[in-house]
FIVOLUM-716746 format. One record per residue (C-alpha): chain; residue number from 1; y, z, x; residue in three letters. Coordinates in Angstrom, 3 decimals, always signed. Layout:
<nodes>
+-------+-----+----------+----------+----------+-----+
: chain :   n :    north :       up :     east : res :
+-------+-----+----------+----------+----------+-----+
:     A : NUM :        Y :        Z :        X : ALA :
...
+-------+-----+----------+----------+----------+-----+
</nodes>
This chain:
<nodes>
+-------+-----+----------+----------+----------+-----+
: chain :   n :    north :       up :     east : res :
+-------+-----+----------+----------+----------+-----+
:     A :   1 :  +16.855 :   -8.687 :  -15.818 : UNK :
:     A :   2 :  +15.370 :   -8.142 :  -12.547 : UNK :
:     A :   3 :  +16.945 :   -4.849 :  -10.146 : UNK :
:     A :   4 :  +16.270 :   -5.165 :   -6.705 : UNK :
:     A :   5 :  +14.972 :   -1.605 :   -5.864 : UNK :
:     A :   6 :  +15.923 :   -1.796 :   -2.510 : UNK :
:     A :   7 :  +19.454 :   -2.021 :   -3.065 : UNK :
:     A :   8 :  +20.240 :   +0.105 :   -6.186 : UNK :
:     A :   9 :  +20.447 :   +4.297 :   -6.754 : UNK :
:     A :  10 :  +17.193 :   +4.074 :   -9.085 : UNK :
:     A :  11 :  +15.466 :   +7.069 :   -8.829 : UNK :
:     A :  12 :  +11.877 :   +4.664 :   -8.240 : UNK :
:     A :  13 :  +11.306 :   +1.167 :   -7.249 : UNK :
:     A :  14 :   +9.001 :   -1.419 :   -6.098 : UNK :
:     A :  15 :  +10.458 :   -4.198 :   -4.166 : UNK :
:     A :  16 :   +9.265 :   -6.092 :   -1.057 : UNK :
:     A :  17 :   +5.738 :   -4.239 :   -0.708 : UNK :
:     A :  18 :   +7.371 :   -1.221 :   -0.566 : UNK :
:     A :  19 :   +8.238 :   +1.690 :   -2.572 : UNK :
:     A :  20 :  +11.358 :   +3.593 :   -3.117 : UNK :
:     A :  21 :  +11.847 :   +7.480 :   -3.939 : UNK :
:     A :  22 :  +15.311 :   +8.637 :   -3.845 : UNK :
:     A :  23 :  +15.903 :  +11.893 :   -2.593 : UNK :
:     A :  24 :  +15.946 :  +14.140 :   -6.156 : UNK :
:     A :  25 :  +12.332 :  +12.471 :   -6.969 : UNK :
:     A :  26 :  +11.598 :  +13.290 :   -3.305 : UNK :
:     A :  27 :  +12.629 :  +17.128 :   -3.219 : UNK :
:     A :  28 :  +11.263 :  +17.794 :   -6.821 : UNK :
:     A :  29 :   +7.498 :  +16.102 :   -6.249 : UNK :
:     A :  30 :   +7.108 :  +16.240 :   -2.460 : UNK :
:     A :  31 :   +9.308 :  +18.172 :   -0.332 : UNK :
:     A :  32 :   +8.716 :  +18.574 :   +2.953 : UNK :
:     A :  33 :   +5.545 :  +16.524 :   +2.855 : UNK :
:     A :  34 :   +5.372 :  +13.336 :   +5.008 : UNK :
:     A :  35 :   +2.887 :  +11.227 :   +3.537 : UNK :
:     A :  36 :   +0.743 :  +10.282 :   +0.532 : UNK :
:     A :  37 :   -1.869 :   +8.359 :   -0.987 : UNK :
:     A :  38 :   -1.824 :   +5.448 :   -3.651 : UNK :
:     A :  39 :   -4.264 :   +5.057 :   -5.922 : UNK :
:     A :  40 :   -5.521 :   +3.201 :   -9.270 : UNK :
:     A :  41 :   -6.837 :   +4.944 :  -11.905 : UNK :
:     A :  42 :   -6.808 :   +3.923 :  -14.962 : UNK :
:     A :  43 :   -4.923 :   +0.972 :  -14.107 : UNK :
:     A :  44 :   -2.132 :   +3.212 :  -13.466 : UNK :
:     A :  45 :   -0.628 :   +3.835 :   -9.942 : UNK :
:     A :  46 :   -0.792 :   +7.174 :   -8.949 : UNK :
:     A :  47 :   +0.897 :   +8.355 :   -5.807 : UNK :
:     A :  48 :   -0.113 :  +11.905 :   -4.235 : UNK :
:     A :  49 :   +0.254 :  +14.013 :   -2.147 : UNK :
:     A :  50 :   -0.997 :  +14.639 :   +1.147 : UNK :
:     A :  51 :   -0.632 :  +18.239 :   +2.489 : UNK :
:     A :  52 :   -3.109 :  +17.995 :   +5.698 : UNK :
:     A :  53 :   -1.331 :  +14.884 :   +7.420 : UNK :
:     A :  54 :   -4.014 :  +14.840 :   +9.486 : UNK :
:     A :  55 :   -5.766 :  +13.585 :   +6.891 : UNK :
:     A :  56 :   -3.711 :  +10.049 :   +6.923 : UNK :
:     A :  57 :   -1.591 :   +8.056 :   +4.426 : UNK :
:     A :  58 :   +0.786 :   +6.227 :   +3.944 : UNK :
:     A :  59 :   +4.503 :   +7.298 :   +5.635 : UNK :
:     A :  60 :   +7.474 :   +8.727 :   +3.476 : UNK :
:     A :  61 :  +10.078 :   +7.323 :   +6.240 : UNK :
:     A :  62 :  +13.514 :   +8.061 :   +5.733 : UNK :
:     A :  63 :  +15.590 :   +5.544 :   +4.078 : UNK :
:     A :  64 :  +19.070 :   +6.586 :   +4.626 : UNK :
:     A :  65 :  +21.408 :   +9.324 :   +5.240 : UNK :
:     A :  66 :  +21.479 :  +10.377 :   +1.633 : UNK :
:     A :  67 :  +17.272 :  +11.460 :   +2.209 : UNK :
:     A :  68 :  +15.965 :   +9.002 :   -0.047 : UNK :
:     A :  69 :  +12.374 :   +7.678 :   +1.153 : UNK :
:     A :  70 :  +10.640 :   +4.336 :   +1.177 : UNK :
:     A :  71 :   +6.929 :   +4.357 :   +1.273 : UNK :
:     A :  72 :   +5.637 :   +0.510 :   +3.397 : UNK :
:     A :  73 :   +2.431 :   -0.629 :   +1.312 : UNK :
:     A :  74 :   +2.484 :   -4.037 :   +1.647 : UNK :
:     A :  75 :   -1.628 :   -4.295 :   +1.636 : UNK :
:     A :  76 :   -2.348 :   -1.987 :   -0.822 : UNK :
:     A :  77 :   +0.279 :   -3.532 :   -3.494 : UNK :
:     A :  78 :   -0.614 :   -7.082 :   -2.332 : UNK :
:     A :  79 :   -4.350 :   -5.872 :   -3.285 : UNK :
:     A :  80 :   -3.396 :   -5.257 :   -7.060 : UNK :
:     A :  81 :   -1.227 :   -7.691 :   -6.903 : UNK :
:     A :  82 :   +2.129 :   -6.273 :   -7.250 : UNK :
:     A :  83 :   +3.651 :   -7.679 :   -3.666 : UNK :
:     A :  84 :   +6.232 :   -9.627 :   -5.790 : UNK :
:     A :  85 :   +7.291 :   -7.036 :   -7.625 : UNK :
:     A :  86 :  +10.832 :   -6.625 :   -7.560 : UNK :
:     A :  87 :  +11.513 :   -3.769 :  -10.152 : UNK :
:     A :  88 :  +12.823 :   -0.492 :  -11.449 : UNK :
:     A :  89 :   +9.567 :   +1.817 :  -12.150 : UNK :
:     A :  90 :   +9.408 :   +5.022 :  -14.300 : UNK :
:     A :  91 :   +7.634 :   +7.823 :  -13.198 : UNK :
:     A :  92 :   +6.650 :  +11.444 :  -14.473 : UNK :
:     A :  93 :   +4.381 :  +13.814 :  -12.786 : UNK :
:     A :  94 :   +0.881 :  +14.781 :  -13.765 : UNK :
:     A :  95 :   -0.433 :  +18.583 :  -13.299 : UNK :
:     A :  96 :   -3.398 :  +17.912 :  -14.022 : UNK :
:     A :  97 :   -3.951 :  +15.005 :  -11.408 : UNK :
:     A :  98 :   -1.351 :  +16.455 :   -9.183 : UNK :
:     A :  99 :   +0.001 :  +13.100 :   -9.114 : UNK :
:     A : 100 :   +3.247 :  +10.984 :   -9.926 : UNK :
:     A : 101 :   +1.862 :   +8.414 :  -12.518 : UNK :
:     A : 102 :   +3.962 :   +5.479 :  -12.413 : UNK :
:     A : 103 :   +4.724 :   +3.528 :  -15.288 : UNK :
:     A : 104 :   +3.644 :   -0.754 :  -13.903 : UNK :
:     A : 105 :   +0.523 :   -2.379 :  -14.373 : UNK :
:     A : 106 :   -1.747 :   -2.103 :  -12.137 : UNK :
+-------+-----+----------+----------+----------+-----+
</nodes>
């Protein structure tokens, strides 16, 4: 069964070219940051953060009222070809990388 990410509460999703945090996965991993990076390592999908937003990155914009974010990365996804992905995701976070390791292959 597919979930279309963009219009459920899951926690992460990939849907459109675009991902989705909600708000708890935002607060916990990312607070008060405003963008990030995706990368693949490992053929996993990493997404960190970016602390010097000067740096660049990709946007955490606002989704709703509720705070939950959604991340546009059309090009990048399209690249490894997951711009038809229309999908729940799970995600856990990585000290060691400093990363949030999602769970789709890349």
């Amino acid at each position: 069964m597919t979930v279309r990410a963009a219009d459920s509460n899951a926690d992460l999703g990939l849907s459109r070219g675009s991902l989705y945090l909600s708000v708890e996965y935002y607060t916990r991993y990312f607070n008060g940051l405003g963008s990030v990076i995706l990368v693949n390592r490992d053929k996993q999908l990493l997404v960190m953060p970016v602390h010097n937003e000067a740096s660049g990155g990709l946007l955490m914009k606002i989704r709703n009222a509720r705070g939950d974010r959604i991340i546009h990365a059309q090009e990048f996804l399209a690249f490894h070809g997951l711009e038809n992905v229309d999908e729940e995701v799970q995600g856990k976070w990585d000290t060691e990388l400093s990363a949030l390791v999602l769970n789709c292959p890349i």
